[in-house]
C-alpha positions as CSV (number, residue, x, y, z in Angstrom):
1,X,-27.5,-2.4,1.7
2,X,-25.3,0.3,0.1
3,X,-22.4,1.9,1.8
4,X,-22.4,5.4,3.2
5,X,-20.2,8.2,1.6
6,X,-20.1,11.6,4.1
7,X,-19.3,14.8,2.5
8,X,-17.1,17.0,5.5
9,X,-16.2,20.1,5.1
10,X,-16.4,23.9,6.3
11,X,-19.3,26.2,5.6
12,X,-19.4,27.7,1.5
13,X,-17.1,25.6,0.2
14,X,-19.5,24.3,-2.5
15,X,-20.6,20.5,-0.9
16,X,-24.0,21.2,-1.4
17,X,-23.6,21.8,-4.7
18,X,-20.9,18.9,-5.1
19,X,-23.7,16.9,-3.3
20,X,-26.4,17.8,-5.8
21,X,-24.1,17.2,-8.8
22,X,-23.8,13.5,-7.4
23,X,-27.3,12.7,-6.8
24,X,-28.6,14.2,-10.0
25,X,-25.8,13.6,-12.8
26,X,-26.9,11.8,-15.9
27,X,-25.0,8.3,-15.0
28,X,-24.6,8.5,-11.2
29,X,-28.4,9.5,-9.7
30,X,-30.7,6.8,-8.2
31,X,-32.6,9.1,-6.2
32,X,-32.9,13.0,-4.8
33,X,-34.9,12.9,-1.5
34,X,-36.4,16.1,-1.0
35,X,-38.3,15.4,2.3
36,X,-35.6,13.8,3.9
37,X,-34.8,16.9,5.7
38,X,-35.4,20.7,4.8
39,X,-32.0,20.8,3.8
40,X,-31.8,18.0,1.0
41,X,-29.1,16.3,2.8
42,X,-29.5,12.5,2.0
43,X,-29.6,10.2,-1.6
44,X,-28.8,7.8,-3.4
45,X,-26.1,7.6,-6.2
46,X,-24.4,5.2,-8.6
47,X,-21.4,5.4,-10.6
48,X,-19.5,2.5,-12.7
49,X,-22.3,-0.3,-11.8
50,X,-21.8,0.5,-8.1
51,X,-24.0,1.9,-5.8
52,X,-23.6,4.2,-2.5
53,X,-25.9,6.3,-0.1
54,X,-24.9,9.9,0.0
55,X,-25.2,12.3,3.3
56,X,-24.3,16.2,2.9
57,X,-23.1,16.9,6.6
58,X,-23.7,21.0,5.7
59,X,-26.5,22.9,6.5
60,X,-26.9,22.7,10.2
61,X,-24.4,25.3,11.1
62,X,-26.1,28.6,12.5
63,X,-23.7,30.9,15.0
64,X,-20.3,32.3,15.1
65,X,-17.2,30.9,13.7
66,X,-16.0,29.4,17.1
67,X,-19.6,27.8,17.2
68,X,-19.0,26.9,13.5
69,X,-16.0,25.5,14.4
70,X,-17.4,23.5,17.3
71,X,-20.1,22.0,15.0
72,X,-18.1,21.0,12.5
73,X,-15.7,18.7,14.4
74,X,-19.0,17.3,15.8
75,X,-20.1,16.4,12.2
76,X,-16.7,15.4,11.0
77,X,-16.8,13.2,13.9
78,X,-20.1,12.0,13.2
79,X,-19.1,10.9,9.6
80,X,-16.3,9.2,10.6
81,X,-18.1,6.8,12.7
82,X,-21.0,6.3,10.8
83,X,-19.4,6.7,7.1
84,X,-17.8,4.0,4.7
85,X,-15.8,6.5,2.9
86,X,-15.6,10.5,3.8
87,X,-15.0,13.1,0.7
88,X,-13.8,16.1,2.2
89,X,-14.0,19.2,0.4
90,X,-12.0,22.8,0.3
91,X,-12.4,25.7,-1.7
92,X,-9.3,26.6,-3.7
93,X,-10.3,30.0,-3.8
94,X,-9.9,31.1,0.1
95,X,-6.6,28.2,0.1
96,X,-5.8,26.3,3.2
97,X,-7.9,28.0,6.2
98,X,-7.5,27.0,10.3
99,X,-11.1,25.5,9.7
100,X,-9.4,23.4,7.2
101,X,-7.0,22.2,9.1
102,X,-8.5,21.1,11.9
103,X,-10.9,19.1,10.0
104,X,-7.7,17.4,8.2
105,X,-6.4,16.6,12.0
106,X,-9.0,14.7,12.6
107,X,-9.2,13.1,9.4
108,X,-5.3,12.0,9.6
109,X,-6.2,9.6,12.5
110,X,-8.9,7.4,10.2
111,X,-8.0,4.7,8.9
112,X,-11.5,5.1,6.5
113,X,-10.9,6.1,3.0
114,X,-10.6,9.8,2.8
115,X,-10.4,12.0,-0.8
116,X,-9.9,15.3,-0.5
117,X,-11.5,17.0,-2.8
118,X,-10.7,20.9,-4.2
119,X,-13.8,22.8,-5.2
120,X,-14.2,25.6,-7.6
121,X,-11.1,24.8,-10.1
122,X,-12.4,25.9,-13.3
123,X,-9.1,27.2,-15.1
124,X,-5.5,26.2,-15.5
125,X,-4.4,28.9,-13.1
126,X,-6.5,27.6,-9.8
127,X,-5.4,23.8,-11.1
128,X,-1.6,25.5,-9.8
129,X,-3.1,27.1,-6.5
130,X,-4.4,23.5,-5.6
131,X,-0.9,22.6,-4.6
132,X,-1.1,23.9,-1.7
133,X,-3.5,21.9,-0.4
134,X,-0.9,19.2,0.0
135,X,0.1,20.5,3.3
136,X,-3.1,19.1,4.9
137,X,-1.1,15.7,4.8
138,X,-4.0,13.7,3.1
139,X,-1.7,12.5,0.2
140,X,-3.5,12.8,-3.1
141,X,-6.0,15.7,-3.8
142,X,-9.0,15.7,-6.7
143,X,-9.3,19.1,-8.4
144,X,-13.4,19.7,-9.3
145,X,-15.9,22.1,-10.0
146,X,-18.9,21.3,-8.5
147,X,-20.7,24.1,-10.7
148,X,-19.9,22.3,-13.9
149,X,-19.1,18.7,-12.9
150,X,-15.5,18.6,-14.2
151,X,-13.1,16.5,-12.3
152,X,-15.8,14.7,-10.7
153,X,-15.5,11.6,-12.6
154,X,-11.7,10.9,-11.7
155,X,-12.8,11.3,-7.6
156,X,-15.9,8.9,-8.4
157,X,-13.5,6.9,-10.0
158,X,-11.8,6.6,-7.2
159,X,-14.4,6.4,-4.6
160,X,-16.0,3.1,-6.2
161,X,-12.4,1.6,-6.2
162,X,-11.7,2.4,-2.2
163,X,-15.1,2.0,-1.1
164,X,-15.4,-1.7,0.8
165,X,-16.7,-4.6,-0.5
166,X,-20.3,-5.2,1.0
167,X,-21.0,-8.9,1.9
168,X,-23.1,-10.7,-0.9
169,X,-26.8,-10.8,0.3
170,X,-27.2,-14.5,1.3
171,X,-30.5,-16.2,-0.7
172,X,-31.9,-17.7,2.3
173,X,-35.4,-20.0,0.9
174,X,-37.7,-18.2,3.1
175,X,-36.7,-14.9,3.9
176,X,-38.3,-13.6,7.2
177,X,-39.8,-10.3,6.9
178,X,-37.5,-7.4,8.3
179,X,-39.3,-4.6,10.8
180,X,-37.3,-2.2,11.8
181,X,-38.4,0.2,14.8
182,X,-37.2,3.6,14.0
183,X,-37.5,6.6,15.6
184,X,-36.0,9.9,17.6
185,X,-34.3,9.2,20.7
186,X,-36.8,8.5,23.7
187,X,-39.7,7.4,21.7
188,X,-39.8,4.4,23.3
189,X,-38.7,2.1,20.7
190,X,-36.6,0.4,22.9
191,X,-39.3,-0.1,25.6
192,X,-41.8,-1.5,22.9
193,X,-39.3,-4.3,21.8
194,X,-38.9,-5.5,25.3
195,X,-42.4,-5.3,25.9
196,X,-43.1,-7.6,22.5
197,X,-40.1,-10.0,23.5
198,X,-41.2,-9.6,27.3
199,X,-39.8,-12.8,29.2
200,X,-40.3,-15.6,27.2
201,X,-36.3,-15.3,25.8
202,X,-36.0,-19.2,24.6
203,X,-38.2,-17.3,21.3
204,X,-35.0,-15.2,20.6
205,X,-32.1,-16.1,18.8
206,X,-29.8,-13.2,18.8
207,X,-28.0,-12.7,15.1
208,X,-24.7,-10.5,15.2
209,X,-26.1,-6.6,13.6
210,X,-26.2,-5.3,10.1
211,X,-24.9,-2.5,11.5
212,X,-23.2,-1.3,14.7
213,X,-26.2,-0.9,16.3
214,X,-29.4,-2.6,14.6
215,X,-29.6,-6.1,16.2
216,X,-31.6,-8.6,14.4
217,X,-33.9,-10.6,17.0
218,X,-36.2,-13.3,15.4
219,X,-39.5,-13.3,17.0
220,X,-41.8,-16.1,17.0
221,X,-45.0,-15.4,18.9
222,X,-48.5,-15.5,18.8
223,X,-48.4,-16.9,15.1
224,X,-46.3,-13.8,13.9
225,X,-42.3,-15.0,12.6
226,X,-40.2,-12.0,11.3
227,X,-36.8,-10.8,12.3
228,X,-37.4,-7.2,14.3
229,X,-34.5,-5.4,14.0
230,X,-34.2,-2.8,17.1
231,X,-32.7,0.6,16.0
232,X,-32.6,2.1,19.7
233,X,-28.9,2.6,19.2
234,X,-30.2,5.8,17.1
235,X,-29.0,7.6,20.2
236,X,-27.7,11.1,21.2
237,X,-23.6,10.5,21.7
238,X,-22.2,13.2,24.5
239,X,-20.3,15.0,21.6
240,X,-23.4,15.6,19.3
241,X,-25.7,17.0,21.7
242,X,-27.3,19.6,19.2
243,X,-27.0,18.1,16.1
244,X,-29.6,15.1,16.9
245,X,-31.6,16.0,13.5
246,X,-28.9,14.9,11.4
247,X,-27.3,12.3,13.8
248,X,-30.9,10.6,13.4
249,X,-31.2,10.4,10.0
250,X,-27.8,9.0,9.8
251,X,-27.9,6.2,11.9
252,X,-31.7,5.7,10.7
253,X,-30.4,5.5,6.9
254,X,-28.6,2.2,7.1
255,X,-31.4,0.2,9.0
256,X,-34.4,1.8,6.9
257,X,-32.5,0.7,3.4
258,X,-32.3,-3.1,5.3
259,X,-36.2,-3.4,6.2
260,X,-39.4,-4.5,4.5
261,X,-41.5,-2.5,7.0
262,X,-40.6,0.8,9.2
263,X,-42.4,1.2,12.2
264,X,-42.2,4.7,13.1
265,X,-42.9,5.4,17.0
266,X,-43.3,8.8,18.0
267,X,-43.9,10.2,21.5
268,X,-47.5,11.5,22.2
269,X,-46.4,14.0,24.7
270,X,-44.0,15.8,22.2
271,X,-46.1,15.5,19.0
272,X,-45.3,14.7,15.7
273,X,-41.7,17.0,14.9
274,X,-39.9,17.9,12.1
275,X,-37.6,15.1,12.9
276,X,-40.4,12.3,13.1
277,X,-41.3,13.7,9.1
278,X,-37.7,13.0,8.0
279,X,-37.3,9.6,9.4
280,X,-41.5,8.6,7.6
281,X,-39.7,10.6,4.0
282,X,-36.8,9.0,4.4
283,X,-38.3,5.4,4.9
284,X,-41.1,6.3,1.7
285,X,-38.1,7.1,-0.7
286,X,-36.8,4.1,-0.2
287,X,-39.9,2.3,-0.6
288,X,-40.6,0.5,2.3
289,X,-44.1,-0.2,4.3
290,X,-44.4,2.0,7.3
291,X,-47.2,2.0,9.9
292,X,-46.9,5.0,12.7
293,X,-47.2,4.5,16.3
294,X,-47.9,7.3,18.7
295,X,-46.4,5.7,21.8
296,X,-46.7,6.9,25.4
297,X,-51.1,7.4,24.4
298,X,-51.5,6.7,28.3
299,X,-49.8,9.7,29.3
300,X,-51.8,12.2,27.3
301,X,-55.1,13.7,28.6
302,X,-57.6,12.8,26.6
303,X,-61.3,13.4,25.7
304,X,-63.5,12.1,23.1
305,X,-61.7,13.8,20.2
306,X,-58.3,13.1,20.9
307,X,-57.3,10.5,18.9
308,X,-59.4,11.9,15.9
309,X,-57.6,15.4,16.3
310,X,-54.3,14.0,17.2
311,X,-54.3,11.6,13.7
312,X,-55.6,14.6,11.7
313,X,-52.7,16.5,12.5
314,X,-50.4,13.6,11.7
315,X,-52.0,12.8,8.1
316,X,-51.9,16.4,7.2
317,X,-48.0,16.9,7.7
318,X,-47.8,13.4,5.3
319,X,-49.7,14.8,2.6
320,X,-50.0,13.7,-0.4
321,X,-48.8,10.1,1.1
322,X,-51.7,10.0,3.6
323,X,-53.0,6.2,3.5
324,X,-51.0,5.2,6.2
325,X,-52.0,3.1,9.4
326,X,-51.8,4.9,12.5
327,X,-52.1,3.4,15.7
328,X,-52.0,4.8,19.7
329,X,-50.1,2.7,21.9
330,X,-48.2,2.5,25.1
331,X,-45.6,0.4,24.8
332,X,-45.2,1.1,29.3
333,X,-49.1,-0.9,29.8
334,X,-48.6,-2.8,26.5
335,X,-51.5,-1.1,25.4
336,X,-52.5,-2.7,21.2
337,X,-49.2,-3.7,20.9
338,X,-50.1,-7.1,19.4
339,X,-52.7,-5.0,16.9
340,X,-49.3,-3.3,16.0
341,X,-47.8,-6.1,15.3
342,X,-51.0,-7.1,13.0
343,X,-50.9,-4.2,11.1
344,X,-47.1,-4.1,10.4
345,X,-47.8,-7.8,8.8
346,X,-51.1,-6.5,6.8
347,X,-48.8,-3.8,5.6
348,X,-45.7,-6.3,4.7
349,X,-48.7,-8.3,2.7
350,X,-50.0,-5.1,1.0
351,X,-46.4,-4.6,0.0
352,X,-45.9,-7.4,-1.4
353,X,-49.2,-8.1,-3.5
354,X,-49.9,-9.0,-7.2
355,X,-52.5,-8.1,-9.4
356,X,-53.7,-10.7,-12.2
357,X,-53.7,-8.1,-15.5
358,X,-57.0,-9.4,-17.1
359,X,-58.4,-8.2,-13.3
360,X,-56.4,-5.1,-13.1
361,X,-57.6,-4.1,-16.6
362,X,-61.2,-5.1,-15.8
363,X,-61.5,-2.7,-12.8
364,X,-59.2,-0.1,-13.8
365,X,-60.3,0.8,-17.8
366,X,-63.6,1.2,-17.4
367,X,-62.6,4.1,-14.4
368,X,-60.5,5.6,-16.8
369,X,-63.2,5.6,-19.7
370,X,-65.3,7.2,-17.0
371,X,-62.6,9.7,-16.3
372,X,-60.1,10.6,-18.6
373,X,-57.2,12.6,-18.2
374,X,-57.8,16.1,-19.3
375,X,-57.2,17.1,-23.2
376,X,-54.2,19.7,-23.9
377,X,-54.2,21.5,-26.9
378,X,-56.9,19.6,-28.4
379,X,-55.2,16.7,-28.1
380,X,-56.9,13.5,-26.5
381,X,-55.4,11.0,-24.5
382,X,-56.3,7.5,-24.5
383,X,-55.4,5.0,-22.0
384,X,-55.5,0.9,-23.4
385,X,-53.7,-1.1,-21.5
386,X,-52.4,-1.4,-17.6
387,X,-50.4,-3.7,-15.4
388,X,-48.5,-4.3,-12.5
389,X,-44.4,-4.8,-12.7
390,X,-42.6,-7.3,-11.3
391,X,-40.8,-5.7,-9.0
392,X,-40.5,-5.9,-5.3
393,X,-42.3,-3.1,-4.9
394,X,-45.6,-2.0,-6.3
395,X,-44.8,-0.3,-9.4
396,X,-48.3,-0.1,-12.3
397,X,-47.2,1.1,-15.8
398,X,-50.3,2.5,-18.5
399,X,-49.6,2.1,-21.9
400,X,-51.1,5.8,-23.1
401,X,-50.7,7.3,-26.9
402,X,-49.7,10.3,-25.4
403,X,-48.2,10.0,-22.1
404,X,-46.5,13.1,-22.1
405,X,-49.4,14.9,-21.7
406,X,-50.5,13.2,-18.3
407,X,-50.1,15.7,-15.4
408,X,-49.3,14.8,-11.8
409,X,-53.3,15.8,-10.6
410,X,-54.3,12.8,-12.9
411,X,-51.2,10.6,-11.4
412,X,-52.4,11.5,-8.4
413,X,-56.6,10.0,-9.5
414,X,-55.3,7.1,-10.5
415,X,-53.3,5.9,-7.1
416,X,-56.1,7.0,-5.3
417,X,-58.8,4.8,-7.6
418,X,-55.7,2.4,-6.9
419,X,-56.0,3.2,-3.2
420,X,-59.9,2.6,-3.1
421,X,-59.9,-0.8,-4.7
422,X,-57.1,-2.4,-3.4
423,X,-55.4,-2.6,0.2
424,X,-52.1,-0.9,0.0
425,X,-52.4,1.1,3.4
426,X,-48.7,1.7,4.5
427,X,-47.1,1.1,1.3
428,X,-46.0,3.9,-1.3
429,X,-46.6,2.9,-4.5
430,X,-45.1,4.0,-8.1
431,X,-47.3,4.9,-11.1
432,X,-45.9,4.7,-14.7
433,X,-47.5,6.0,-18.0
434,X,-45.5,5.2,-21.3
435,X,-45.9,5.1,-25.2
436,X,-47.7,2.2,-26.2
């Protein structure tokens, strides 16, 4: 798992742009998720060998500067409790605001890294005006310019130094399989666990969290073993009342990164929201097997069409990633919950299947022969060779002798021949094509 890095600050003061420069720079980007939420606010980055989950807490702030000011503390508050290390950010241009200040009150009282870091210093003049900036009482300050990237390698620097050590991941021989229930508040996640675990406690052994909030439970029932690991503490706190989006997607990062399968409940009687999308973007980014339950199924009034109508809706808002298992339970009469659990294991097997290369070759050239990707420019591309990786996910490379002329529709063919032969409901997969 990596550790969390929050960037705080007031509206305008560039940590959007600070953000993007993180998650895209030559040396430092993993990953950009763009479906995470509208507003691009969650990815992965890497600098020196070392690597850390990035949240942009801007974005959410609509209103008048004493609401501004109101949301703010409630996302600087937010960052401090869920955040490894908080980079807060000021714009040397507008100097040392009330906004800024209060933000640096709160920030005095963590004992969390903090680097303060002063946007928009492109010139020897502004480098001066940053001085001032030492009145906020957070010691040392970072001078950057989140347009162009300079300065951003000293504050990275210094992030991967006072960012804490993570806990070696323990080898263990036979690694249970990690499901973790995620979902908005009230979706009943917590209601389905207790329902699977029901009375029969001597099958639980209780394992102190990953986080402050996921709690590992091994469950060993009905010839299923795996470790569920119960997210229900992604919970509205008093003091975040309308920011539950991005409280969500914060809490949800850190157990979604942990798990081999999401399952994704979502209430019936409210639909499938913009929040439900971020949580199933979030947990395909990083790759993990999700299946969707629509919980609460008992409480909708229903005719013959329902369910049909209901999962049409669902697949379209998942587009293009649409081959995933969808399932209507109630977690209240224990309605299919042991078909859930079913699936989520087909989906952790899927996940984790290899494909002999004679056999992939067999079935997959002769579809490509059939097909081929279109010619550009008179130019005609031939497809020899394919096989699977060996990575934990499935990843398929195609040796081509001109890749660079394969489009995304024919990327698009190929996953879904994929899709068609073998069984990877549930599980996002990654399609190569390179020089041969």
């Amino acid at each position: 798992m990596n550790n969390i890095v929050a960037i705080v600050g007031r509206p305008n003061v560039g940590k959007s742009t600070f953000f993007n420069r993180l998650i895209q720079r030559r040396d430092a980007i993993v990953d950009s998720v763009s479906g995470v939420t509208r507003d691009r606010n969650y990815g992965k980055s890497e600098w020196n060998g070392k690597a850390f989950s990035v949240i942009d807490t801007g974005g959410y702030i609509k209103g008048s500067d004493d609401i501004f000011e109101a949301e703010i503390r409630r996302q600087v508050e937010l960052a401090i409790d869920e955040a490894d290390a908080i980079i807060f950010v000021v714009d040397v241009e507008e100097g040392v605001t009330p906004m800024d200040e209060e933000v640096a009150k709160l920030l005095r009282k963590v004992t969390k890294p903090i680097l303060l870091a002063v946007n928009k210093v492109d010139n020897g003049a502004r480098e001066k005006d940053a001085v001032e900036f030492y009145s906020l009482g957070l010691g040392e300050y970072f001078t950057i310019a989140g347009m162009n990237g300079s300065g951003t390698g000293e504050l990275l620097d210094k992030l991967v130094e006072v960012l804490p050590e993570l806990p070696e991941a323990t080898e263990e021989e036979n690694p249970l399989p990690k499901f973790t229930v995620v979902g908005r508040p009230n979706a009943g996640k917590s209601s389905f666990i207790n329902a699977l675990i029901g009375e029969d406690r001597f099958v639980v052994t209780d394992i102190a969290g990953t986080t402050r909030d996921a709690i590992d439970t091994t469950y060993n029932r009905f010839g299923f073993e795996f470790k569920l690991v119960d997210t229900a503490g992604i919970r509205r706190k008093a003091k975040v009342k309308e920011d539950l989006e991005f409280y969500s997607v914060m809490r949800s990062v850190r157990a979604i990164e942990h798990s081999d399968v999401c399952i994704l409940m979502i209430d019936a009687t409210r639909g499938f929201e913009g929040q439900d999308q971020n949580i199933f973007w979030l947990a395909e980014k990083n790759r993990k097997g999700i299946v969707i339950l629509v919980n609460k199924w008992d409480l909708i009034e229903k005719d013959t069409l329902s369910t049909r109508d209901y999962e049409r809706k669902i697949r379209e808002e998942l587009q293009p990633f649409t081959d995933v298992p969808i399932l209507f339970v109630s977690a209240l009469t224990k309605q299919r919950l042991l078909k859930a659990l079913e699936v989520a294991v087909e989906v952790y097997e899927n996940r984790k299947q290899r494909i002999a290369t004679s056999k992939f070759n067999d079935l997959m050239l002769p579809i490509i022969e059939a097909t081929p990707p279109p010619a550009i420019k008179g130019k005609y591309v031939k497809i020899k060779y394919c096989m699977q990786l060996p990575t934990p996910t499935p990843q398929f490379v195609f040796f081509a002798n001109l890749p660079q002329y394969i489009k995304e529709p024919y990327k698009r063919f190929i996953e879904n021949k994929l899709r068609e032969i073998y069984n990877f409901s549930g599980v996002p997969i990654d399609i190569y094509f390179r020089q041969k």
